[in-house]
N, C-alpha and C positions, 0 to 999 in steps of 0.2 A: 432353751436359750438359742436365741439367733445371733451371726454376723451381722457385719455393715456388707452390701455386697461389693461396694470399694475395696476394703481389706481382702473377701475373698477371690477377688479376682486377682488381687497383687500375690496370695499366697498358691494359688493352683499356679501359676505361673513362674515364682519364685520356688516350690518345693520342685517341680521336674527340672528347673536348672543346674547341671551339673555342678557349679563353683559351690554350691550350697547343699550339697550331700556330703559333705566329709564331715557336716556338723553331728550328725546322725549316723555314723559309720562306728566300728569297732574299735577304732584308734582315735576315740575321742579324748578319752585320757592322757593321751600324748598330745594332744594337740593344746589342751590346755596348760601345759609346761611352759608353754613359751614365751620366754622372758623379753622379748620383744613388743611395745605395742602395735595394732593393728587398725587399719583405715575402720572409720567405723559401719561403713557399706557389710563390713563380713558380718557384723551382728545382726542385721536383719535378717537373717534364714530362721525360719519360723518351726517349732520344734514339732513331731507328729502328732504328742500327746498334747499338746497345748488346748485349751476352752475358752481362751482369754482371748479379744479383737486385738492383731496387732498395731496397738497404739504406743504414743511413746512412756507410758508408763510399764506395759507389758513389755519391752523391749527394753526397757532399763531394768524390767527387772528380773529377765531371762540373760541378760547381763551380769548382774549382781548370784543369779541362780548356778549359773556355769563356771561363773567365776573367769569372765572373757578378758585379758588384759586388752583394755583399751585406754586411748585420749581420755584424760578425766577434764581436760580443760574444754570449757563450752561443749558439755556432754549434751546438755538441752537442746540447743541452737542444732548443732551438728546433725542431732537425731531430727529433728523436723527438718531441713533441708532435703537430708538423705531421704526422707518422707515424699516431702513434695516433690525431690526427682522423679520416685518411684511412681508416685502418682499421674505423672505425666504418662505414663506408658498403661496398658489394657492389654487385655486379650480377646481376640475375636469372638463374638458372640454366641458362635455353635462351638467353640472350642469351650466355652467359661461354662457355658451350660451340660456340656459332654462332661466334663471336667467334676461337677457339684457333687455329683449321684457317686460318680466312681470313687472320687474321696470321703463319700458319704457323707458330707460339708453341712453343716444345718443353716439354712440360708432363709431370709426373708424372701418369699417368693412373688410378691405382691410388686406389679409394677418389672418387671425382675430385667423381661428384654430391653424396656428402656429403661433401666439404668443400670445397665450393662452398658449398656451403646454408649452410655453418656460417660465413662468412663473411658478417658486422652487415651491413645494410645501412637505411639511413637516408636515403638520397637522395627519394624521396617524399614527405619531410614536408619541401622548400624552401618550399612558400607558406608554412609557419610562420616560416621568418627574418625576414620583413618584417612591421612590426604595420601593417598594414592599416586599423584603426581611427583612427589618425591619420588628420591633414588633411595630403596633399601626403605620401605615405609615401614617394615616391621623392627628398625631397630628399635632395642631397649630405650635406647637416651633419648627417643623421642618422647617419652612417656615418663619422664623424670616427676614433671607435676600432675600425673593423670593419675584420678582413682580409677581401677579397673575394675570397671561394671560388668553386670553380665551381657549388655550388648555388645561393647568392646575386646573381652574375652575372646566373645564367639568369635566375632572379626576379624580378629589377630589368630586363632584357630584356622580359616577358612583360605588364610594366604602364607606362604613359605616362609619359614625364619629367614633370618636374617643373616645367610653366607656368604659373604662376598669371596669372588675368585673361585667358586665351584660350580657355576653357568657356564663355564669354558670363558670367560670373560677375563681377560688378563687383569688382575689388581695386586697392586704393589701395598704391601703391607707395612705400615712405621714402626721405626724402633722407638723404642719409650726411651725415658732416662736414662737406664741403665743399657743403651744400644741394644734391647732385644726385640722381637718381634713374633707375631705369631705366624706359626707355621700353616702351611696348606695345608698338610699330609695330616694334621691333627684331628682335621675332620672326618677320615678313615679311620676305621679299628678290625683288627686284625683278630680274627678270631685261634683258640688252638689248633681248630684243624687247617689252620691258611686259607681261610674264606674269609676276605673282605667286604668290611660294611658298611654304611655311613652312617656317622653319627648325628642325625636329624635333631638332637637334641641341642647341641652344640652350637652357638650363634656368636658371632664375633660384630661388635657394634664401631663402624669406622667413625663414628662421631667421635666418640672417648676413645678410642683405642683398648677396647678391654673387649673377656671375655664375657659370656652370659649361657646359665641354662634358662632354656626357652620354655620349656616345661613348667619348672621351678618360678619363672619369672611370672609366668599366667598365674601361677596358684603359688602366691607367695607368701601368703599362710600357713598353707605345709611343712616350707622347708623356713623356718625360720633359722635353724639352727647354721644354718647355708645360706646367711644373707648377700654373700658378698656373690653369690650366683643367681643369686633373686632379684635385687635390688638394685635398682636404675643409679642410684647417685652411689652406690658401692661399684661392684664390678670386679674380674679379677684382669688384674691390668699388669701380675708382676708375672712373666713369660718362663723365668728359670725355670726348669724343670716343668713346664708346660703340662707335658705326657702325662706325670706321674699326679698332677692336680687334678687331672681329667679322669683320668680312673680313676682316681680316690673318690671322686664328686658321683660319678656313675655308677659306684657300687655302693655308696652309702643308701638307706632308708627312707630318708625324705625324697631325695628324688627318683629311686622307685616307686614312693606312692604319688610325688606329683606327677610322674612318664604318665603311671597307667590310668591316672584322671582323662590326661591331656589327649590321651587313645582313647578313652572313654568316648570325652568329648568330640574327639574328630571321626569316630566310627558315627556317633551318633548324627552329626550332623552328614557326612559323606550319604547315610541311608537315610536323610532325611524325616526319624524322626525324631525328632527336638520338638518340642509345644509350641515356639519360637519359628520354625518353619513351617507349622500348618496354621500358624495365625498369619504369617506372610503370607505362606498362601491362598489362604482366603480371602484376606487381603487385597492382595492378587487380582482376585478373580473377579472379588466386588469393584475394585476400581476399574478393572477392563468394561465390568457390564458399565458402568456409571458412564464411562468413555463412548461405548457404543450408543448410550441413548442419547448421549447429547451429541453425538455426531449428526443423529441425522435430526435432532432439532436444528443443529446448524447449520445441517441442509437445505431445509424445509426453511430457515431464514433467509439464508444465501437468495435461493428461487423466487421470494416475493420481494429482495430490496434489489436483486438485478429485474427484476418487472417493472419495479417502481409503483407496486401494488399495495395498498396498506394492511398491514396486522392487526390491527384490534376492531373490536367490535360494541355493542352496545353491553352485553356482560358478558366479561371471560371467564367466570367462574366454570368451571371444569362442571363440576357435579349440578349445575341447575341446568337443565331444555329447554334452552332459549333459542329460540333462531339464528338470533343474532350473535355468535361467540366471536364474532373476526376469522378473516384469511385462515391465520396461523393454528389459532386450533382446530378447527375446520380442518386444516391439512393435516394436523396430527392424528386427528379422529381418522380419518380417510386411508392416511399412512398405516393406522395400528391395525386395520381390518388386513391386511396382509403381509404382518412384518410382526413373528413373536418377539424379539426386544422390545421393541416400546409398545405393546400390548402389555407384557411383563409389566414393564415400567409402571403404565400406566395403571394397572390393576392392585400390584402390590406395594408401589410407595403411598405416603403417609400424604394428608392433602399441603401440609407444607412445603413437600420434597420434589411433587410434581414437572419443578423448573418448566411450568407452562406460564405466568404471572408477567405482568408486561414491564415487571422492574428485571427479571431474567432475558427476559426478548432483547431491552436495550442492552442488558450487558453483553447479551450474543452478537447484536449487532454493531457496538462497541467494538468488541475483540476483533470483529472480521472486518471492519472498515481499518483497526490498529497494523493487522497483519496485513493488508492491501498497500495502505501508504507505505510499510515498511519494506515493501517488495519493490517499491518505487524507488524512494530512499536509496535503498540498498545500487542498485541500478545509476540512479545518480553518483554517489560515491566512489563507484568505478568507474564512469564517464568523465571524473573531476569538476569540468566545464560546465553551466547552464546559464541558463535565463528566467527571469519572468515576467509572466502574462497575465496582467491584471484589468479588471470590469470590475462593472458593478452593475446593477439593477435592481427594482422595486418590486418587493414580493406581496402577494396578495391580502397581508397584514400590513402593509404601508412601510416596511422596515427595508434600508438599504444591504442589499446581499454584498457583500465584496467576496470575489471572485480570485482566487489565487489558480495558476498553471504552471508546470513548468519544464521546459522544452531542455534538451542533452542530445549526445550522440550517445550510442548504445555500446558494447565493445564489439558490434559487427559492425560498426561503420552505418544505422540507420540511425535517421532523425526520427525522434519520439517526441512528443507533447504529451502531460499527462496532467490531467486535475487534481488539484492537491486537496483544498477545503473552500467551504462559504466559513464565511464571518459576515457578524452585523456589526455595520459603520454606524458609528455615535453619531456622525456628521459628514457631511462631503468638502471637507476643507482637503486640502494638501496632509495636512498635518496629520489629520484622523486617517487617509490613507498612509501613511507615514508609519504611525503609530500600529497600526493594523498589521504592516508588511514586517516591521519587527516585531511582532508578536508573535507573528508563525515562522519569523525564523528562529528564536529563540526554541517554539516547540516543538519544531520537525530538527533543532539541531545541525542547522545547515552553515557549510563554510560560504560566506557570503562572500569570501576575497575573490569565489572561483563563481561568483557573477559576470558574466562579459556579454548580457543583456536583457534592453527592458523594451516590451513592448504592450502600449494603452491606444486610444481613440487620441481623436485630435481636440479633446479638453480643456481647458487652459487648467483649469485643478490638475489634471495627472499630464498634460504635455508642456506646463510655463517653464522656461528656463533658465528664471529665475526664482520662481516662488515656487513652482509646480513639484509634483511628485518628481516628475524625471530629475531637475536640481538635487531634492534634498536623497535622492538614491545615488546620486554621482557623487554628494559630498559624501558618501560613506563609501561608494566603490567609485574611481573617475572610470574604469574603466567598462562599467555597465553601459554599455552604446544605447540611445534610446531608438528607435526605429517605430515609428508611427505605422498605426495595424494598414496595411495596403490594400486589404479589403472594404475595410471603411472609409478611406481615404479613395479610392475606385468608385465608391457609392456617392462620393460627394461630386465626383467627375462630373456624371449622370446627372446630378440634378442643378447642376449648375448648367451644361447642354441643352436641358430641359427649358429653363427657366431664361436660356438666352433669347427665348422666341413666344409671343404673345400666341401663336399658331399652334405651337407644341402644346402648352401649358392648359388651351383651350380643347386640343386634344386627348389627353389624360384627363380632362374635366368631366369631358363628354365618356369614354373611359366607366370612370366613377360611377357618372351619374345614369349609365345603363346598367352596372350591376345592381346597385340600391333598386333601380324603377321594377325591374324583371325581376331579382329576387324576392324582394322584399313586400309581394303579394302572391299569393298562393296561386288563384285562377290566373293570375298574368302567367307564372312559370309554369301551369299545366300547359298553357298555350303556346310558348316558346317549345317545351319537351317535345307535343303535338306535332311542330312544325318540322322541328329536329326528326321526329322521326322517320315523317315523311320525307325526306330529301336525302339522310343515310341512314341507311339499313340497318340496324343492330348498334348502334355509336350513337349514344347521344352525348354532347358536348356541353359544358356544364360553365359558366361564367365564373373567370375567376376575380377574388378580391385583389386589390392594388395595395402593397406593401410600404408602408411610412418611414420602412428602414432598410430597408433592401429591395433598392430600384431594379436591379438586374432580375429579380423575380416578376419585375411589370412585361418581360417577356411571354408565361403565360397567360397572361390578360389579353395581352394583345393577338398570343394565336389561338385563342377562344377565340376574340370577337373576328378575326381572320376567316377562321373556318367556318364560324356560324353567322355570317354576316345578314347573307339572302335570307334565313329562317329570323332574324332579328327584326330586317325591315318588315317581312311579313308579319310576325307578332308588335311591329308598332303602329302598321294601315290597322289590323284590326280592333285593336286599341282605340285608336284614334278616331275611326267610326263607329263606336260605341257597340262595339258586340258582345259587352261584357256585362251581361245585367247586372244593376245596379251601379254603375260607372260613376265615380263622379267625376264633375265638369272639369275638376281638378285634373283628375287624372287622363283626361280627354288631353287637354291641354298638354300636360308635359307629354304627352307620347308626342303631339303633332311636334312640339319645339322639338325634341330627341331626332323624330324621322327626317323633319329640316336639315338637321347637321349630320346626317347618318349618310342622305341620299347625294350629296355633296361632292364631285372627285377631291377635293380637298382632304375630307375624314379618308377617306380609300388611300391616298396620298401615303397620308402620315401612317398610313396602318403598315401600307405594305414599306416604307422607309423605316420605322421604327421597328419592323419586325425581323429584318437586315442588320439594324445595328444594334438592336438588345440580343439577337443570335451569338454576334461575337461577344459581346460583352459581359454573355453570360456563361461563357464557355472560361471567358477567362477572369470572373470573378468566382466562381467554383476550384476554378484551378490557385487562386490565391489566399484560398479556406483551408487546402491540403498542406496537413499537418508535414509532408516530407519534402515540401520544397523548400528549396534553398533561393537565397540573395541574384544570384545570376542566374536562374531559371527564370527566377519572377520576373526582373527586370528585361530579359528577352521575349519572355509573352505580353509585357506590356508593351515592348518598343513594338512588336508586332503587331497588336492589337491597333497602335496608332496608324501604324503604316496602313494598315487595312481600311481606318476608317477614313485615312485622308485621300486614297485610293479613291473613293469612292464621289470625292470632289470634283466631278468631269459631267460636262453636258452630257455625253453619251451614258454616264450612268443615271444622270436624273432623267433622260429620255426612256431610259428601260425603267423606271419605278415608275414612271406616267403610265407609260402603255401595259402593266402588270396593273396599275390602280384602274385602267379604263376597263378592262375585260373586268375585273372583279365589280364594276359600278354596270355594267351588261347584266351580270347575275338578277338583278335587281332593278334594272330599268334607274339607274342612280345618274347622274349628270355627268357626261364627257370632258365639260372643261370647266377651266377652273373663273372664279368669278372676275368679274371687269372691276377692275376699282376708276373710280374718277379722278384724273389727271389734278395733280396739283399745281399752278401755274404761280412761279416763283418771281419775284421784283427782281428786276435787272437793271443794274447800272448804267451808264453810257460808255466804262473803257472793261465792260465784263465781253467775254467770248463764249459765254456758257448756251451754245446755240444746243447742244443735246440734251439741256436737260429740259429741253420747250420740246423733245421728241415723245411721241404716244408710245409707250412701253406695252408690251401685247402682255396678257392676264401673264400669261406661261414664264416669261424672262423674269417679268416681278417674281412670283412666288419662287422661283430657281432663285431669285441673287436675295432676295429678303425672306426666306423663310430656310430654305435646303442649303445655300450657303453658311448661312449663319448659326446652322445651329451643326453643321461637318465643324467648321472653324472653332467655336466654344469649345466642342466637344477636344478636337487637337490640343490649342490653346490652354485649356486649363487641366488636361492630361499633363501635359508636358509642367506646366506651373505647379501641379502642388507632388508632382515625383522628384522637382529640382531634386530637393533631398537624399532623396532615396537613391537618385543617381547618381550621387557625388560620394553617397556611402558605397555604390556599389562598385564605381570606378579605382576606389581602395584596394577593395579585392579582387582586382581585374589580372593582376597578373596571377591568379589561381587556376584560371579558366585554360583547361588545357590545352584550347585551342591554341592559345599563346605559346605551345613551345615550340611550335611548329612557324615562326616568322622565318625562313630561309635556314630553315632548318638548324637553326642557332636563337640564343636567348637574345630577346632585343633589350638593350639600354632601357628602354622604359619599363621595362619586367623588372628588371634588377632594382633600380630607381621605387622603384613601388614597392617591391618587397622591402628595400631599405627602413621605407617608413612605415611598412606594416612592422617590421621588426625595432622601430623604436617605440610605437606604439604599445607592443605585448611584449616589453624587453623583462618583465618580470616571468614571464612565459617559455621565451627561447631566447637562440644566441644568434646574433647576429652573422657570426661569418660561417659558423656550421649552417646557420641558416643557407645561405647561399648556395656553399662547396654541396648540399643535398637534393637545392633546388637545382642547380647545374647537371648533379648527378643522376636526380629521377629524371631530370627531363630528358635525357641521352634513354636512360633507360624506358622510358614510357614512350618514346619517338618509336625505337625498335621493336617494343611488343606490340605496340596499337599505331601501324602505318597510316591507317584508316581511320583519320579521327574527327571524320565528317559526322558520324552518330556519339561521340563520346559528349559524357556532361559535367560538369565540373560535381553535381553529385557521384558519380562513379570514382573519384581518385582516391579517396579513403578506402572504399568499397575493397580496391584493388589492391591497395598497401596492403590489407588485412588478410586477403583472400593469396597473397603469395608471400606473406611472413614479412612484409617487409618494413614494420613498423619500427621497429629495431634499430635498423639501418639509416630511415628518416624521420627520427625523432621529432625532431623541431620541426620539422616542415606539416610530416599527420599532426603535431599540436595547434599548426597554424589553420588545419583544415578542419580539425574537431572544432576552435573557437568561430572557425567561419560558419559550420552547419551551426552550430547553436543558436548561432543569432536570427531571431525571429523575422518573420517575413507579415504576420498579423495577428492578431488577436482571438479568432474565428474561436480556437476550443472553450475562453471564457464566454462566447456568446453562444456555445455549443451548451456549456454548461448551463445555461439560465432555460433553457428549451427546457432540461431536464427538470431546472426548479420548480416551472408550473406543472410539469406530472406531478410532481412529489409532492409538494406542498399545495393542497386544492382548498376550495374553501369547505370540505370534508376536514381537511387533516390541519386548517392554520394553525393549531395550538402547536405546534410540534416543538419542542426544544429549540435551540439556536445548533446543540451538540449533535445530536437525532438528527437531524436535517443535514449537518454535514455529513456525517457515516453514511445515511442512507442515500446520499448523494454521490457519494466514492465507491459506494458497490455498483451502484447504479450507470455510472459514468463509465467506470474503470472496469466494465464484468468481467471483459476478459484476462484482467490481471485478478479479478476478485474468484475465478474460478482456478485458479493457480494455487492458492492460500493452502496450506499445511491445516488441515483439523487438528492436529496435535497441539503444533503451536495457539491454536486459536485455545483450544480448553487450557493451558499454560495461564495464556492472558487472561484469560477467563477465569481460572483458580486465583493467581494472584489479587482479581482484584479486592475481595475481601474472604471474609470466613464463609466456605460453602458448607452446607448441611451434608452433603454426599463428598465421600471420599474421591477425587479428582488427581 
């Protein structure tokens, strides 16, 4: 006759547990005296002799056999419950198996380790029964409605009864009804020879005010006869003659045999062997390995989604040789040749168990992008203040990416931008971006009151202000400031300069249409290389393409064709006179028209002028990309950037661009001057005096006042027109600028005045006259630490609160300079972010989820925050999200 191996695992497990050997002890005869009923948990210890599977018919009738006083009401119900408790819990598999033989157990062996395994077990998590966090978690009256199981038992074994005032801890003890109260000194006992001892047994419960044996109370089946020492809703709560209860309780029988259980029990578990602690710790030991190998799967994820490398392959199946398995196994394989954990792993899990499967991958890669944004989060939340930065763009599946950022001070006082996620836009209205940005507020859980800015492109969808996104984000926060990205708003400078001059625009033509001719035939760019090489040594120079969205990058275009100018003309004479067998006529041609306009001081003109001013432009379009600049940095290198270019509006400097363009047209035998145009001869009235403009204009003045003027003046001109903006926001926070405390060594009227209205603007933020009495007061004090505030930047005066304590002090004023860094200066990291889109999403990987795509995009984006992430916490997330096969 065989077990179920269910049952026999409940019973190898339930007969070594202490609370259930008294049933089988020599005082079983007394135990069944007891006129008291009993939880029905104490009827399931399963007798030695018993042949019968303990089901609920063997157990009602090992019941009826012993004669067990219990609950007769809903004796059914009760017993299968207590069943299906029990059933929840297992014993570790080399324990249940060690366990068979020794009890000599007749067992079905068939199948035996799995369905062992498969057998819940639960016993591990008893430190959760007890909440700990209380004060006095072992008293009695916590456990008034608890049946005490055997994991409970142990638990309440493994931590101190329940004395209050014997930790050296002062406690004042209540008088009950009758004004008595329990004494200290009760919990010593004095033995005859005058050796005192304590009475460990003895637990006083400050909830009820009563006594309790703690012994007694664990095993309170025993002492039935001593309920009121037992039992939670009893208790001895009348004090008279205290002493003389206590002895009497201590010297009786019941709780001698429930003391030397409860020593039983606490020797056994102190020398740890209980069944119970070697299934923990195997336990134990299996969960740490399971921890170890998925660590470094989640390493080995981490390292391909911060690459931007893809995971899968054409079949992942572990066990078939294929070539193609992807990245990620590939790396495990690779990995396990020198690493015995996940060789282990690898060898002896089950092929279900493997967690190589690419529904495991996304959950790994899940967790780590979860734990990523949460480290961001986190970071945010203590900044209070933020912004955000939102784009979008067209991914190589035609779907709108929307692009979320979002920029804080840190609690060191730097400015951070960080990417948060992609989402796909239903549509490009307002609305669908609308609906989009509250969607990830809702999921990231952010306080959107502590929004104090937004910055997009110049749109009419995300910048109308009326219809536009910036609108409907002000009607939910007004004081999200919207500030137009100044990078892109820079770029639009540029092409409007560009476009102010038929000269210009013919130049970037020609531009163009030399990279297309030269690249875009093989023996043309052998022969360009050729020429290149000949004229420098070891450098060849490589033509670059002209950018449709970022004109400040048409500076290396232009110092390609700069530097490689002579070797150009040379590769377009020998073009042009057919050296190239097989040439056709066609291409004869455009090289002649190209070399036309090449050999020109015109083209040389505009190379070495435009190379001058996409220098600056590009110096200070890189600078307006940097995530750490602030509102008044930016606007100081734009007003400088203008200065510079309007500088440059003087005959004497278009006299030095001539004579830099004529040496550069010498290289090349190119034409010295610039061409003659034919006099236009204008209708003159009989009362006009327009006698100059019948004057012949030399080549040189034309092209200076219609070409070189006009395109310095655009360029000023509409600098200065589309920053209005930008300046009249920056002029707000003008009196931040430290430079300003130092007007005669006093606060000027226009500081105060401006700070007024900074402070009625963030009056939800700070307070107006503390405001001041602080601004008054740092500035005395930041005059006398930094005399020298020729290098200071209004970035540094946080830096500085911080760096000498003194944020404390000037509350309101560091709040008015955390909401100044926060606010955006442009959009650059959502454009930063879409560079990453096309690594990641290629027309290899378009399928990829909408979900997949963001994660892999915030590891990738964010590595340096994704190499911070806690592996612990990520297996956490990773265990929660559903039912794992390996214990976690």
């Amino acid at each position: 006759m065989t077990y179920p191996v269910t049952d026999v695992v409940l019973m190898v497990v339930m007969l070594l547990e202490t609370p259930f050997r008294r049933w089988h002890s020599d005082s079983k005869n007394d135990l069944l005296k007891m006129g008291k009923p009993i939880p029905i948990l104490s009827a399931l210890a399963p007798d030695k002799k018993l042949n019968q599977p303990a089901n609920l018919n063997t157990i009602k009738s090992t019941i009826s056999k012993y004669q067990i006083p219990v609950v007769k009401k809903n004796l059914d119900q009760d017993i299968a419950n207590v069943l299906n408790e029990i059933e929840d819990q297992s014993a570790n598999l080399n324990s249940a198996k060690n366990s068979i033989p020794k009890y000599q157990i007749p067992v079905d062996i068939t199948n035996l380790d799995q369905d062992i395994a498969n057998v819940p077990n639960e016993i591990q998590s008893q430190s959760i029964l007890i909440d700990k966090s209380v004060e006095y978690p072992s008293d009695p009256d916590l456990f008034r409605e608890t049946i005490l199981s055997t994991p409970l038992i142990r638990a309440l074994t493994e931590i101190v009864p329940c004395q209050p005032g014997i930790d050296g801890k002062h406690f004042i003890f209540p008088k009950n009804k009758n004004g008595q109260s329990f004494l200290l000194k009760w919990y010593d006992k004095i033995t005859k020879s005058n050796f005192p001892c304590k009475r460990n047994w003895l637990v006083y419960s400050p909830r009820s005010n009563k006594m309790f044996c703690f012994p007694c109370f664990l095993f309170r089946t025993i002492s039935q006869h001593h309920y009121q020492w037992s039992d939670p809703f009893k208790g001895v709560s009348n004090f008279r003659k205290g002493h003389e209860k206590i002895v009497k309780h201590e010297q009786s029988n019941e709780h001698k045999i429930a003391e030397r259980e409860y020593l039983i029990l606490r020797t056994r578990i102190k020398n740890d062997s209980t069944v119970v602690h070697n299934i923990i710790l195997a336990r134990k030991k299996e969960k740490e390995h399971n921890r170890n190998v998925l660590k470094r799967l989640i390493d080995l994820s981490l390292f391909l989604a911060k690459n931007g490398l893809p995971f899968r392959g054409h079949r992942e199946n572990f066990s078939y040789k294929t070539p193609n398995q992807g990245l990620f196994i590939e790396l495990v394989k690779l990995v396990s040749k020198y690493d015995a954990v996940l060789a282990k792993h690898l060898a002896e899990s089950n092929k279900n168990e493997t967690y190589l499967s690419h529904m495991i991958q996304n959950d790994i890669i899940k967790s780590m992008a979860h734990e990523t944004v949460q480290l961001i989060l986190n970071e945010i939340k203590l900044a209070k203040y933020f912004t955000i930065i939102i784009d979008s763009t067209i991914d190589i599946n035609k779907n709108d990416q929307f692009s979320l950022s979002l920029r804080f001070v840190d609690k060191e006082g730097k400015i951070r931008e960080h990417f948060i996620c992609f989402e796909e836009l239903p549509g490009a209205s307002a609305s669908n971006y609308f609906n989009i940005l509250n969607k990830c507020i809702e999921k990231y859980n952010l306080d959107f009151s502590m929004c104090r800015g937004q910055a997009y492109d110049r749109a009419s969808t995300m910048s109308g202000r009326f219809s536009g996104l910036q609108s409907k984000v002000k009607e939910l926060n007004p004081l999200a400031m919207y500030i137009h990205c100044c990078a892109h708003n820079f770029n639009l400078v540029l092409i409007d300069s560009i476009r102010s001059s038929v000269v210009a625009v013919s130049f970037f033509g020609t531009l163009e249409t030399l990279y297309t001719f030269l690249t875009g035939s093989l023996p043309r760019l052998h022969i360009l290389k050729e020429e290149q090489a000949k004229q420098v040594e070891g450098v060849i120079l490589t033509l670059k393409k002209l950018s449709d969205t970022r004109w400040a990058s048409h500076k290396r275009a232009v110092d390609s064709v700069y530097n490689s100018l002579p070797t150009i003309v040379k590769t377009l004479k020998q073009i042009s006179k057919g050296k190239i067998s097989n040439t056709k006529s066609k291409t004869v041609s455009e090289a002649q028209g190209l070399l036309f306009h090449v050999m020109k001081l015109k083209f040389s003109f505009m190379l070495v002028m435009w190379k001058n001013i996409l220098g600056k432009a590009y110096i200070l379009s890189n600078y307006l990309q940097n995530t750490s600049i602030d509102l008044t940095t930016a606007f100081n290198m734009i007003t400088a950037c203008s200065e510079n270019i309007k500088s440059m509006r003087t005959t004497e400097h278009f006299l030095e661009i001539q004579k830099n363009a004529i040496v550069l047209c010498e290289t090349f035998d190119g034409t010295s001057k610039f061409d003659e145009q034919r006099n236009k001869n204008t209708k003159q009235f009989f009362d006009e005096m327009g006698v100059d403009d019948n004057l012949n204009k030399s080549a040189d003045l034309n092209f200076k006042i219609h070409t070189y003027f006009v395109i310095l003046d655009s360029f000023v001109n509409v600098l200065n027109h589309r920053f209005e903006d930008f300046s009249n926001t920056v002029q707000q926070f003008e009196c931040l600028d430290p430079k300003k405390y130092f007007f005669d060594k006093k606060i000027s009227e226009k500081s105060i005045n401006q700070l007024i209205k900074l402070s009625d603007i963030y009056q939800i933020d700070i307070d107006q006259d503390d405001l001041i009495l602080e601004y008054e007061s740092f500035s005395s004090v930041y005059y006398h630490l930094n005399k020298d505030c020729e290098g200071i930047s209004t970035n540094d005066v946080l830096k500085f609160m911080i760096t000498n304590d003194m944020i404390s002090s000037y509350l309101n004023l560091s709040t008015l300079y955390k909401i100044f860094y926060t606010l955006p200066v442009s959009s650059a990291t959502a454009e930063r972010s879409f560079s990453r889109l096309k690594l990641i999403k290629t027309f290899l990987r378009s399928t990829l989820t909408e979900e997949k795509l963001s994660n892999l995009a915030i590891l990738s984006i964010e590595k340096c925050t994704a190499e911070k992430i806690d592996f612990d916490k990520v297996i956490e997330t990773f265990a929660q999200m559903k039912k794992r096969r390996k214990l976690l």
